[in-house]
ZABALUM-864744 format. One record per residue (C-alpha): x, y, z. Coordinates in Angstrom, 2 decimals, padded with zeros to 5 digits. Last residue first. Layout:
N
> px, py, pz
> X, Y, Z
...
//
This chain:
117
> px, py, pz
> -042.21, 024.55, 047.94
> -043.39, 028.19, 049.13
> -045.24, 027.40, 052.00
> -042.72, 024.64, 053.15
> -039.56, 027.64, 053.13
> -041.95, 030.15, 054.78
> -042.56, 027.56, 057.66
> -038.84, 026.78, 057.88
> -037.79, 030.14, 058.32
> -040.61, 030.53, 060.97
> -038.70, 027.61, 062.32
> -035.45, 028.61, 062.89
> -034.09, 026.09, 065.69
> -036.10, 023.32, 064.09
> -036.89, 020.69, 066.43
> -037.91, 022.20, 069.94
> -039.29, 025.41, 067.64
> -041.58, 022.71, 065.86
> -043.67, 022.35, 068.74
> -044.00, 026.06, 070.13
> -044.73, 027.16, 066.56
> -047.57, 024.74, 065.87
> -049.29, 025.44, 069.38
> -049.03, 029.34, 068.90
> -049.93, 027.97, 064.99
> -053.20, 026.44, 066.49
> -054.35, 029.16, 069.00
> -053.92, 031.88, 066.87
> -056.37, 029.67, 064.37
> -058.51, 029.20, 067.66
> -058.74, 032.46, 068.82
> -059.53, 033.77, 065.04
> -062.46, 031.51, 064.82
> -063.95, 032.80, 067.98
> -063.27, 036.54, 066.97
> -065.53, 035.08, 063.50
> -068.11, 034.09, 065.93
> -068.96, 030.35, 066.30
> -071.46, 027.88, 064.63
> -068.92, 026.11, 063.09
> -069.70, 026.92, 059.54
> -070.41, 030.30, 060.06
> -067.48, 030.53, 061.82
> -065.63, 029.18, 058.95
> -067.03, 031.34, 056.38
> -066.81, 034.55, 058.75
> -062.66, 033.29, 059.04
> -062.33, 033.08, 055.60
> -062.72, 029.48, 053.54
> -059.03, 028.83, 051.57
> -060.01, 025.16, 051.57
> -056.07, 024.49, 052.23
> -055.13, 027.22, 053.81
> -058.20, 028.53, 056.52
> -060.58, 025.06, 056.34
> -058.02, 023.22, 057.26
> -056.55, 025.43, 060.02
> -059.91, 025.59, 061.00
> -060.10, 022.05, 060.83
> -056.89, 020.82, 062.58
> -057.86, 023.88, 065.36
> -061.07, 021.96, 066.18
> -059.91, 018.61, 066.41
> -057.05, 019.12, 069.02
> -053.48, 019.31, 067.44
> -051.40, 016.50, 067.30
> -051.99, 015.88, 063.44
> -050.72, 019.29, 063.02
> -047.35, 018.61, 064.62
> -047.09, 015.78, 062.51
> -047.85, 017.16, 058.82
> -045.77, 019.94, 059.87
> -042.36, 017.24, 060.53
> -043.55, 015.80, 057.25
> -043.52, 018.94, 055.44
> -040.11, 020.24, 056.75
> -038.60, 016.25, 055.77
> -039.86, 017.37, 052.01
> -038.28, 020.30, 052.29
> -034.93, 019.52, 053.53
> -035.03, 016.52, 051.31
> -035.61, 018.35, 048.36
> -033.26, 021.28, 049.02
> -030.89, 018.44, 049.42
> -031.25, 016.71, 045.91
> -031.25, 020.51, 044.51
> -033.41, 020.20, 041.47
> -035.21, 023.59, 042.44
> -031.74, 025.57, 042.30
> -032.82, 027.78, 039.58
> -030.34, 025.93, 037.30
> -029.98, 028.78, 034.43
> -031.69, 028.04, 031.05
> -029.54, 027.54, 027.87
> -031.86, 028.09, 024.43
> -030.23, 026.34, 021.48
> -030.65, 027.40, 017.62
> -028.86, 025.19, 014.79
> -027.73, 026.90, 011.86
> -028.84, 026.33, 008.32
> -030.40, 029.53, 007.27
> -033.61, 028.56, 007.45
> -033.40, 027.12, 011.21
> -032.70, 023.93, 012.94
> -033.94, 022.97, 015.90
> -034.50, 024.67, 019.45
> -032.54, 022.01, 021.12
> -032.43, 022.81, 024.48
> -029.57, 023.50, 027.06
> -029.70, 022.99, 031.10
> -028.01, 024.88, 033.59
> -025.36, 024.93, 036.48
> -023.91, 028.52, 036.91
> -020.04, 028.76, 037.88
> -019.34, 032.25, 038.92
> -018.07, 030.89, 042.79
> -016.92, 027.51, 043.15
//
């Protein structure tokens, strides 16, 4: 169906003169039950490709996104060079990309899709 927008209406209450006030907001398409799935089955798919990767690149990686440490912090950390830290976080998504791209036939798609969700 094309021009048909799925929303959601609120209540505002009513006002002084009597009338009652609504606000309609457009379905941004984050309560799609398949959007969900694909997104949530992207994640676990990551989750398992990163679990297979040796110890070093699971913690830079780590350390990188989810700790949000640079690369001087990390070396620093690791006793290594920053360059050093770099190799292996090249390293890692080389390995990440190779092993999702036998599963998902667009994954750098799919890896923008899970960062945003």
């Amino acid at each position: 169906m094309h021009g048909l927008t799925i929303g959601s209406f609120e209540n505002l209450a009513e006002g002084d003169d009597g009338e009652n006030y609504i606000n309609y907001y457009p379905d941004d398409g984050s309560n799609d039950p398949y959007a969900k799935f694909e997104t949530s089955e992207l994640t676990t798919l990551l989750a398992e490709a990163i679990e297979d990767l040796p110890e070093k690149e699971r913690l830079v990686l780590s350390l990188y996104y989810y700790e949000e440490f640079t690369m001087k912090e990390i070396g620093a950390l690791l006793g290594v060079n920053e360059s050093r830290v770099s190799q292996l976080h090249t390293k890692a998504t080389l390995r990440l990309r190779g092993k999702l791209s036998k599963v998902v036939p667009d994954v750098e798609s799919m890896l923008r899709s899970v960062a945003a969700g």
